[in-house]
C-alpha positions, 0 to 999 in steps of 0.5 A, spaced: 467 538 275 466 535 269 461 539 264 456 535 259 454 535 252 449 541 253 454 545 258 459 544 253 454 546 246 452 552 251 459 554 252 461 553 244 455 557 242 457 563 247 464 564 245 462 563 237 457 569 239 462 574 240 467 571 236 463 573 230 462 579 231 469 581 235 473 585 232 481 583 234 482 577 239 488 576 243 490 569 246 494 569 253 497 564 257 496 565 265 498 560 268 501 562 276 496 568 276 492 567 283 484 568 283 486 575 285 489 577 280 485 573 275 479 576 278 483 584 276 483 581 270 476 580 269 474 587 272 480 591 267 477 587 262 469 588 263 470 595 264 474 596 257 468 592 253 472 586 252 469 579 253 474 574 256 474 567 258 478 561 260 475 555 255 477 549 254 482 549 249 477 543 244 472 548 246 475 554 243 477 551 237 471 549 235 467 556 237 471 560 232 472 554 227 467 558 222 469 566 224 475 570 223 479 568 229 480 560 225 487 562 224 488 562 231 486 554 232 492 551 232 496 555 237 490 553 242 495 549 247 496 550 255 492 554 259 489 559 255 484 566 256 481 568 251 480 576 249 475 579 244 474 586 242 467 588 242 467 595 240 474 598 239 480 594 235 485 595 240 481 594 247 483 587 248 490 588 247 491 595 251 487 591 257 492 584 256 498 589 255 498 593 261 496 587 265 502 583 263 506 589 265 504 587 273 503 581 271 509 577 268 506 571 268 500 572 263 504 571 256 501 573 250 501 567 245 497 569 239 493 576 236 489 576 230 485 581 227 482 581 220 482 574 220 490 574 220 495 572 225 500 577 228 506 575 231 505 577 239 511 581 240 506 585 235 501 587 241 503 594 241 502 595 234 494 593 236 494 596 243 496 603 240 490 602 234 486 609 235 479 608 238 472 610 234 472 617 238 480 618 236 479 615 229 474 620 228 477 627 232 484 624 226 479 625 221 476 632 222 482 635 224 484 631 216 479 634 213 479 641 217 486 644 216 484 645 208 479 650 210 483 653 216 489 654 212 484 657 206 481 662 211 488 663 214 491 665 207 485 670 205 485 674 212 492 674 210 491 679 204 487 685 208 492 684 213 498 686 209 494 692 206 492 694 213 500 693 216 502 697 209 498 703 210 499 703 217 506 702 215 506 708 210 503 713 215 508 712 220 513 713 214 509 720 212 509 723 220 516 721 221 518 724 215 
């Protein structure tokens, strides 16, 4: 079913929506998968906070024209879904690498984060990107150790004094 000029606008202003407030985006070829597999695809995605969306290739192109993800313009070709972090860096490239693990059908073609491209085979570098709790549990266990080696290093001293005094008792019983 062919769409019209207001269906095509609608579907541009969508997709630029998210893709301006996206964090990373991953582009993948799906031709062969069934709707089924499509379909667990959605689901995976949808409960992992990532937008994704089988669009037109001219479409596409003309969403992210003025957004971080215009580097990835050029590689639109074939049968493309499009994947759009919205709430960690790496959500979109975890959901696509663990889908393509089952799936060999789904290839990833493009990565892009920061208004750069990555190569694809780079997938693992942005899927294993921390998400905002663990990012924050890094930094205060950073911050943290400082002060625990501080505390650790001062109980040390009366712990000393305490083992030598009992260790010169033990010397004046035996002796």
């Amino acid at each position: 079913m062919a769409l019209n000029l207001e269906q095509k606008k609608a579907i541009v202003a969508e997709v630029s929506d998210v893709a301006s407030s996206a964090l990373s985006a991953v582009a993948a070829e799906y031709r062969g998968l069934s709707v089924e597999e499509m379909t667990a695809l959605r689901r995976e995605a949808r409960n992992n906070g990532v937008y994704l969306r089988v669009v037109k290739n001219s479409l596409a192109k003309r969403a992210v024209e003025e957004t971080d993800f215009a580097c990835m313009q050029e590689g639109m070709t074939g049968p493309l879904i499009l994947a759009f972090s919205q709430e960690d860096p790496g959500a979109a490239a975890r959901v696509i690498k663990d889908f393509a693990k089952e799936h060999k059908l789904l290839e990833v073609k493009m990565l892009s984060i920061g208004g750069k491209m990555l190569a694809p085979n780079e997938i693992d570098v942005l899927a294993k990107m921390p998400t905002y709790d663990q990012a924050i549990s890094l930094l205060m266990a950073v911050m943290k150790a400082p002060i625990e080696k501080l505390a650790r290093t001062v109980n040390e001293v009366p712990g000393k004094l305490v083992r030598t005094v009992a260790a010169i008792k033990d010397a004046k019983e035996a002796a």
